[in-house]
VOVONU-138431 format. One record per residue: x, y, z of N, C-alpha, C, CB in turn; residue number from 1; residue in one letter. Coordinates in nm, 4 decimals, always signed. Glycine has a CB too. Layout:
[atom [X, Y, Z], [X, Y, Z], [X, Y, Z], [X, Y, Z], NUM, "A"] ...
//
This chain:
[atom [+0.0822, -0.1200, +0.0000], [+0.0000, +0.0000, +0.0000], [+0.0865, +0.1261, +0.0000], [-0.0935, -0.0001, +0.1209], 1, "X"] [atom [+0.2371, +0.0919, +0.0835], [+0.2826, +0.2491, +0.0778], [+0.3305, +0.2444, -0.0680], [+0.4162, +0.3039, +0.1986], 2, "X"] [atom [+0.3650, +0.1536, -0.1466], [+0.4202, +0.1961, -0.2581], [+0.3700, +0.2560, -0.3399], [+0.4600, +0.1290, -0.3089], 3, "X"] [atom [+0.2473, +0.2278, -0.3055], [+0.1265, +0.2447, -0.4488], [+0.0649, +0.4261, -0.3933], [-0.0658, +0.0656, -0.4386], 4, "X"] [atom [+0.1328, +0.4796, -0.2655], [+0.1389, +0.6092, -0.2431], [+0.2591, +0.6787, -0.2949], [+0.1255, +0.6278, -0.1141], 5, "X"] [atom [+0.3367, +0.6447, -0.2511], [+0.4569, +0.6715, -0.3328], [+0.5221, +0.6748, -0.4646], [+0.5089, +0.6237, -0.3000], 6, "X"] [atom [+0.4067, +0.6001, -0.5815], [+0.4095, +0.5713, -0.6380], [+0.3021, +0.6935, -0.7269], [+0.4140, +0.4520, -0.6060], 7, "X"] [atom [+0.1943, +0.7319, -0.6538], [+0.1082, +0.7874, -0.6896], [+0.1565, +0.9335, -0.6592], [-0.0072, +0.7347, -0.6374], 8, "X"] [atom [+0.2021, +0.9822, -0.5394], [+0.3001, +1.0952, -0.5510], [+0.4603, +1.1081, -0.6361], [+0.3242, +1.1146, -0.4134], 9, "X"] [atom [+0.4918, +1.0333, -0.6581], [+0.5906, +1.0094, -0.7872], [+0.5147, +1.1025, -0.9390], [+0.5966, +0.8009, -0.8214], 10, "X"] [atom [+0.4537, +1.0278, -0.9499], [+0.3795, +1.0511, -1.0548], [+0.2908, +1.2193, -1.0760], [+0.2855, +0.9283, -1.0421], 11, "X"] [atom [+0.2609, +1.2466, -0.9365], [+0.1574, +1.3503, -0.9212], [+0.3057, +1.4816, -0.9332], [+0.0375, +1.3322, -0.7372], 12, "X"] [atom [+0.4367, +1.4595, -0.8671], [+0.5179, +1.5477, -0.9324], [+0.6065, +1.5648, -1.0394], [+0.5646, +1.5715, -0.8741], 13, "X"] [atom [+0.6126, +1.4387, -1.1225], [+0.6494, +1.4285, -1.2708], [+0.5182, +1.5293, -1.3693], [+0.6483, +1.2336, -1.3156], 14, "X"] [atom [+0.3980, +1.4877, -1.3246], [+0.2909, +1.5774, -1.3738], [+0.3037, +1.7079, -1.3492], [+0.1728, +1.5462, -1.3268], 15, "X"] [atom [+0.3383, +1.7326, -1.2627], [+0.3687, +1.9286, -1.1814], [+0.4950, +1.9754, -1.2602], [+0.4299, +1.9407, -0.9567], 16, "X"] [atom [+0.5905, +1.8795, -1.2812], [+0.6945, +1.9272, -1.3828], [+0.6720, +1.9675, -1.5083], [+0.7768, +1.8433, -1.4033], 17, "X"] [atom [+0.6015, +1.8830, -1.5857], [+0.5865, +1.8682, -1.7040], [+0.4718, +1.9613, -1.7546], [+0.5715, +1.7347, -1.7260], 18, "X"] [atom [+0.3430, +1.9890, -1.6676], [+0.2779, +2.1217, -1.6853], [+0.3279, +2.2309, -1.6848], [+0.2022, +2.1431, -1.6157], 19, "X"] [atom [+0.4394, +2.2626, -1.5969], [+0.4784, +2.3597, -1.5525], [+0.6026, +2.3840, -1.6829], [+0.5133, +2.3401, -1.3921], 20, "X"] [atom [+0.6630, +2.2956, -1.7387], [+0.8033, +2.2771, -1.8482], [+0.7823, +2.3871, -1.8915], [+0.8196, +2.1583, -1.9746], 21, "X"] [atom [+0.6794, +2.4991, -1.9393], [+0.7269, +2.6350, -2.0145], [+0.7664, +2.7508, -1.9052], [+0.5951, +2.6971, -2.1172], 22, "X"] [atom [+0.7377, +2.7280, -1.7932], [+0.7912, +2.7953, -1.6588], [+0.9541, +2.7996, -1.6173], [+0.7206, +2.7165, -1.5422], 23, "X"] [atom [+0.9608, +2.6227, -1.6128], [+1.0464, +2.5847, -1.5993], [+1.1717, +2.6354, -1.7048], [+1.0079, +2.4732, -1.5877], 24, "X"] [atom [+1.1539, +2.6226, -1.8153], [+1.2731, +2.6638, -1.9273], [+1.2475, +2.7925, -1.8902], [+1.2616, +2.6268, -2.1065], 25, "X"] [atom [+1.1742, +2.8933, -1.9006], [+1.1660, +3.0285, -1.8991], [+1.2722, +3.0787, -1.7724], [+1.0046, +3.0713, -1.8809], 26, "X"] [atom [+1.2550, +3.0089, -1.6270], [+1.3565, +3.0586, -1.5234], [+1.5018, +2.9810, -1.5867], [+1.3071, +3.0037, -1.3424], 27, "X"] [atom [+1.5516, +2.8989, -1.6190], [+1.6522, +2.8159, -1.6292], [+1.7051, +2.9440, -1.7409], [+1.6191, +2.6372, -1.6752], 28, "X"] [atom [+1.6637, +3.0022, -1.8369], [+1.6707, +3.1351, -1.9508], [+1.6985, +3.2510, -1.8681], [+1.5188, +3.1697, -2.0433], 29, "X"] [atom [+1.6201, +3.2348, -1.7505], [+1.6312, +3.3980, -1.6715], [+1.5796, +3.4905, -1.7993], [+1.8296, +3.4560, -1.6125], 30, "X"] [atom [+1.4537, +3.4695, -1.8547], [+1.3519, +3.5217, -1.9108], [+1.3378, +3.6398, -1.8338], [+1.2395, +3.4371, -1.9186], 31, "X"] [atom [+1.3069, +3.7544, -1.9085], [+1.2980, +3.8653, -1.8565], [+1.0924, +3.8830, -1.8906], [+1.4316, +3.9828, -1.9405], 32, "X"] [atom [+1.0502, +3.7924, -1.9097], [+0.8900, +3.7566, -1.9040], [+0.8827, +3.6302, -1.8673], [+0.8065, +3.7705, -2.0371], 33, "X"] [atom [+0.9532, +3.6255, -1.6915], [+0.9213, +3.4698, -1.6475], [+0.7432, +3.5043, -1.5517], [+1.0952, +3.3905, -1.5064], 34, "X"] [atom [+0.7344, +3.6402, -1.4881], [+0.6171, +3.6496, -1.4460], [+0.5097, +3.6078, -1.5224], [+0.6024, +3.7560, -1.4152], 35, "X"] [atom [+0.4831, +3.6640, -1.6603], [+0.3908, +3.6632, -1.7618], [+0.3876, +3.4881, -1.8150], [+0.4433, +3.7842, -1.8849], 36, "X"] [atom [+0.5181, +3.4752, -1.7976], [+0.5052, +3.3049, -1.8586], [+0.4485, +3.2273, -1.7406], [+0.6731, +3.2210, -1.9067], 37, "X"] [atom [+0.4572, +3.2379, -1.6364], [+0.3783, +3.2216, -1.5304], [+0.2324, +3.1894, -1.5261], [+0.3929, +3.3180, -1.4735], 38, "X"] [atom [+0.2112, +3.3435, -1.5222], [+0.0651, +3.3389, -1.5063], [-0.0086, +3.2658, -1.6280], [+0.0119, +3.4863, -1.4916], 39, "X"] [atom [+0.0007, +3.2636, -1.7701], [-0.0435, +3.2102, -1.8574], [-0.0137, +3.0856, -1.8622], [-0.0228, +3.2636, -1.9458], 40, "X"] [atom [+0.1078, +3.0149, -1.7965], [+0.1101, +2.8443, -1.7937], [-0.0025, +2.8470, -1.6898], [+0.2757, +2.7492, -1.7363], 41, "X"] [atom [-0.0048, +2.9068, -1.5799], [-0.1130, +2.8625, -1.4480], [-0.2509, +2.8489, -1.4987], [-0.1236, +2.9827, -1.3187], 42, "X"] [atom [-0.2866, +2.9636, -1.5704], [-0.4595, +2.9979, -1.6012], [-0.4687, +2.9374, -1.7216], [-0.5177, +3.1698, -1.6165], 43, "X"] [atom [-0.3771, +2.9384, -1.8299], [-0.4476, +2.8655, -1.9578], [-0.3670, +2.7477, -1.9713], [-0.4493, +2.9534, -2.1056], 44, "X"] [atom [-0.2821, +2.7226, -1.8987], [-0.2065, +2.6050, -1.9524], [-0.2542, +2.4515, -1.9022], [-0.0553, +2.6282, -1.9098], 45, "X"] [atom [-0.3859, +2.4531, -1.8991], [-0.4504, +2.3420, -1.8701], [-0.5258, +2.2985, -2.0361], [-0.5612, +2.3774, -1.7314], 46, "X"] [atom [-0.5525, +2.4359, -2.1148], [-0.5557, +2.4045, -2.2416], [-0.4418, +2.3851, -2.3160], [-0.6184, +2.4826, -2.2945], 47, "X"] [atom [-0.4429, +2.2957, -2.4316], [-0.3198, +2.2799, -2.5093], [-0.2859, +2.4217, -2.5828], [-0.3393, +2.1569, -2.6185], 48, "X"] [atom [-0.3594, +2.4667, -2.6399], [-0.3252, +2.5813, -2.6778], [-0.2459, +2.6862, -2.5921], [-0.4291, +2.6242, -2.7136], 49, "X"] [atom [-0.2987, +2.6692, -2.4818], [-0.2268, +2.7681, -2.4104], [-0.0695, +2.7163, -2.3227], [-0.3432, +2.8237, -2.3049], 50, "X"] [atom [-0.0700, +2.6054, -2.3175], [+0.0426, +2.5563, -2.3259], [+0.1820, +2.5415, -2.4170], [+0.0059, +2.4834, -2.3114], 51, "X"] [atom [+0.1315, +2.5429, -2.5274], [+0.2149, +2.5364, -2.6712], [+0.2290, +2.7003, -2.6232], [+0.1190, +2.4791, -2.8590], 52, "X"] [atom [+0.1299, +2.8249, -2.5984], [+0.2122, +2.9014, -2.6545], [+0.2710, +2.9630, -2.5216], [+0.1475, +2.9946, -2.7616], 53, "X"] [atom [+0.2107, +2.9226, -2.3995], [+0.3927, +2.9571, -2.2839], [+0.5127, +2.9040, -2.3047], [+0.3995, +2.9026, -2.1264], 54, "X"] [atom [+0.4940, +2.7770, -2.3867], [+0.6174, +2.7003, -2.4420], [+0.7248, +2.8114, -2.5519], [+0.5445, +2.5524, -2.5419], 55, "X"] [atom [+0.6528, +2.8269, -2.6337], [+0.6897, +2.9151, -2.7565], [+0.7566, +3.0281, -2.6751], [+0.5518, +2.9695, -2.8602], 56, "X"] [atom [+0.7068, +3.1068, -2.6230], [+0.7117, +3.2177, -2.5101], [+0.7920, +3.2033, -2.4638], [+0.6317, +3.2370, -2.4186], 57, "X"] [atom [+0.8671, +3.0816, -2.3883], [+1.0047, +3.1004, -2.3044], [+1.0836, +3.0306, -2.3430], [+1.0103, +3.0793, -2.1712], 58, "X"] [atom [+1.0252, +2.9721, -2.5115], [+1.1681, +2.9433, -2.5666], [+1.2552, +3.0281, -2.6313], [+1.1642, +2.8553, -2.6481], 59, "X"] [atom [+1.1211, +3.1400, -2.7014], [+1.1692, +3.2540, -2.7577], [+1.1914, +3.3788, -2.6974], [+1.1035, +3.2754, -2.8425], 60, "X"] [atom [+1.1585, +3.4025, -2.5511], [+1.1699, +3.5642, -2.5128], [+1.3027, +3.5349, -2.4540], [+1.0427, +3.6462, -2.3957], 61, "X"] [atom [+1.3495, +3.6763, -2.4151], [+1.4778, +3.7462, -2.4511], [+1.5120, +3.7141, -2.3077], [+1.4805, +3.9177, -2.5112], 62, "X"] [atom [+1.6560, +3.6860, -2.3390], [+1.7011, +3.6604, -2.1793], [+1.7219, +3.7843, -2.1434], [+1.8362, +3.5688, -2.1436], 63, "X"] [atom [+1.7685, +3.7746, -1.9787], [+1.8342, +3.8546, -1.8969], [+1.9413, +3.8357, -1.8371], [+1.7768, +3.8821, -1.8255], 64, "X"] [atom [+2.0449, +3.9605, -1.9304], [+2.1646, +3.8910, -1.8982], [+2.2283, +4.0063, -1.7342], [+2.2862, +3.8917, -2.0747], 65, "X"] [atom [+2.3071, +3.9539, -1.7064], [+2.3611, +4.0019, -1.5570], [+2.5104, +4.0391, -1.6245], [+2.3624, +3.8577, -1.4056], 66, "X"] [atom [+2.5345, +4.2038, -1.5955], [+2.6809, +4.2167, -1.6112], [+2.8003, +4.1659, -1.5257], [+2.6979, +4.3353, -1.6140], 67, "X"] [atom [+2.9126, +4.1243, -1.5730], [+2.9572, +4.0899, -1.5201], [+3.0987, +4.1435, -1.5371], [+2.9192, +3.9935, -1.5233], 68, "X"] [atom [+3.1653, +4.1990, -1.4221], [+3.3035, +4.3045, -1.3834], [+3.4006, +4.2156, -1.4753], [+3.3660, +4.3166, -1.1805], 69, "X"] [atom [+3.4667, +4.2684, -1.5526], [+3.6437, +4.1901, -1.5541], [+3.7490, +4.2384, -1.5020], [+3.7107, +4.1741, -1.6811], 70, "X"] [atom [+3.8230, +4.2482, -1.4444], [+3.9318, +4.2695, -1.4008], [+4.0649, +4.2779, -1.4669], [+3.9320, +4.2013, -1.3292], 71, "X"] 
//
């Protein structure tokens, strides 16, 4: 029985990943529209459509880059 919990929470956060994957790439980018990719994976990304296009969205918006001193 515990496996088949463990098993079932396994699963329930492979699912939280994989909804979330246009979120996810968007911070890993340091997307400078990770808020906006956000909110539109949360509210529409239960439709496919709206999933494909937070996907599109933080594959294509513009990073943010951090300067960095040289010496």
């Amino acid at each position: 029985m515990l496996f088949f919990s463990f098993f079932k929470l396994m699963f329930l956060v492979a699912g939280l990943a994989f909804y979330f994957l246009p979120t996810l790439i968007a911070n890993s980018r340091r997307s400078q529209s990770l808020a906006g990719i956000f909110i539109l994976n949360l509210l529409l990304g239960w439709t496919f459509i709206g999933w494909i296009a937070a996907l599109v969205w933080a594959a294509t918006s513009e990073r943010r880059y951090y300067g960095y001193v040289h010496y």
